[in-house]
N, C-alpha and C positions, 0 to 999 in steps of 0.2 A: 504424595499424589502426583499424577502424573501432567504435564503441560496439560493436553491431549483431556484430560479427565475435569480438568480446570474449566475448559471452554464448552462442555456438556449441556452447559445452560439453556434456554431459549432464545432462539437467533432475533435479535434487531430485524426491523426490516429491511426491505432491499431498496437502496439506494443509489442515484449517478446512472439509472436503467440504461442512459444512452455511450456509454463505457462499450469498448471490443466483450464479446462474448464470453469470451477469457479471464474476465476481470469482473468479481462483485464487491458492491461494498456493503457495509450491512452497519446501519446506526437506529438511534432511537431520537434522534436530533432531524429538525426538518430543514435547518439551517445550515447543514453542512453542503460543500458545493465541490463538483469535483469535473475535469476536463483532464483529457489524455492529451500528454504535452508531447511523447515521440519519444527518439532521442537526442532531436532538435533544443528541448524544453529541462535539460537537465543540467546544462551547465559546467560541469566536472568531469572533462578531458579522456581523464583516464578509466572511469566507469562507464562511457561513449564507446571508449578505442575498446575495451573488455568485450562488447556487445550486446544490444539491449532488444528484447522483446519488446516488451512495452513501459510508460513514464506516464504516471499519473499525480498531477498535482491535487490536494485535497487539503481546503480551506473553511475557514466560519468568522462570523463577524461574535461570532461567542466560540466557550472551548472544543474543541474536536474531539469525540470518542469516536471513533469507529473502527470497524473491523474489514480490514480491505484481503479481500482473496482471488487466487490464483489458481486456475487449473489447468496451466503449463508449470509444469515445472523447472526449476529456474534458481540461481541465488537471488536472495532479496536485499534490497538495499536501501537504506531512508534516509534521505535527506533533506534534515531539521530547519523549515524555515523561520527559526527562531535565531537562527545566526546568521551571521554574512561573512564571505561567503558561508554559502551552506554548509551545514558540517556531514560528511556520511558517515552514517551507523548501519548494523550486522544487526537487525534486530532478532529478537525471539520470533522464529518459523514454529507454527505447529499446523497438524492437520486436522482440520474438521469437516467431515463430508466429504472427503477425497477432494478435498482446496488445501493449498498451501498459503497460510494467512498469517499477518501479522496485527498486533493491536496498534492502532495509532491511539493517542494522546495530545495532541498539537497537529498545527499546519504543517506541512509537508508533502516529499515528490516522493513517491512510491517507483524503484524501479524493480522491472523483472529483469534480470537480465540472461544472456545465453549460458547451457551449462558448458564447460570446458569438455 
């Protein structure tokens, strides 16, 4: 079965409403909190110099599900505020609704970044 056929499910609601245009998030959690950090907000040098649309940080004082989407497209890139420094990961892209979305699981900075 396919990524894509996985996420078919019924969407969480929408969350972070005040997020660029471009950016949804979608949980079932009312605790989850999120702010666009830029690419002021990210930290790691070389994912900055690459070029970034947009950095969203998204946090809970419990655990984080959510589903963060995109509809610029872009490489994705997360990094895990479970470590210090942060660590970036390539997570699992898939499309749902013509959004290019990732699942989070923990705290973390969501970058879109520019396509080459």
């Amino acid at each position: 079965m396919a990524m894509e056929d996985d996420m078919m499910m019924e969407r969480a609601p929408r969350i972070c409403t005040d997020l660029p245009a471009h950016i949804a998030v979608y949980s079932n959690s009312i605790a989850i909190s999120c702010r666009d950090v830029g690419a002021g907000g990210i930290g790691v040098q070389s994912i900055v110099d690459a070029g970034v649309i947009s950095a969203i940080d998204i946090w809970s004082p419990v655990a984080v599900d959510a589903e963060v989407c995109f509809s610029i497209a872009g490489p994705i890139t997360v990094l895990d505020a479970s470590t210090a420094p942060r660590m970036a990961m390539t997570p699992d892209v898939y499309v749902s609704d013509n959004l290019n979305c990732v699942h989070l699981t923990g705290a973390a900075t969501v970058v879109l970044g520019e396509s080459s």
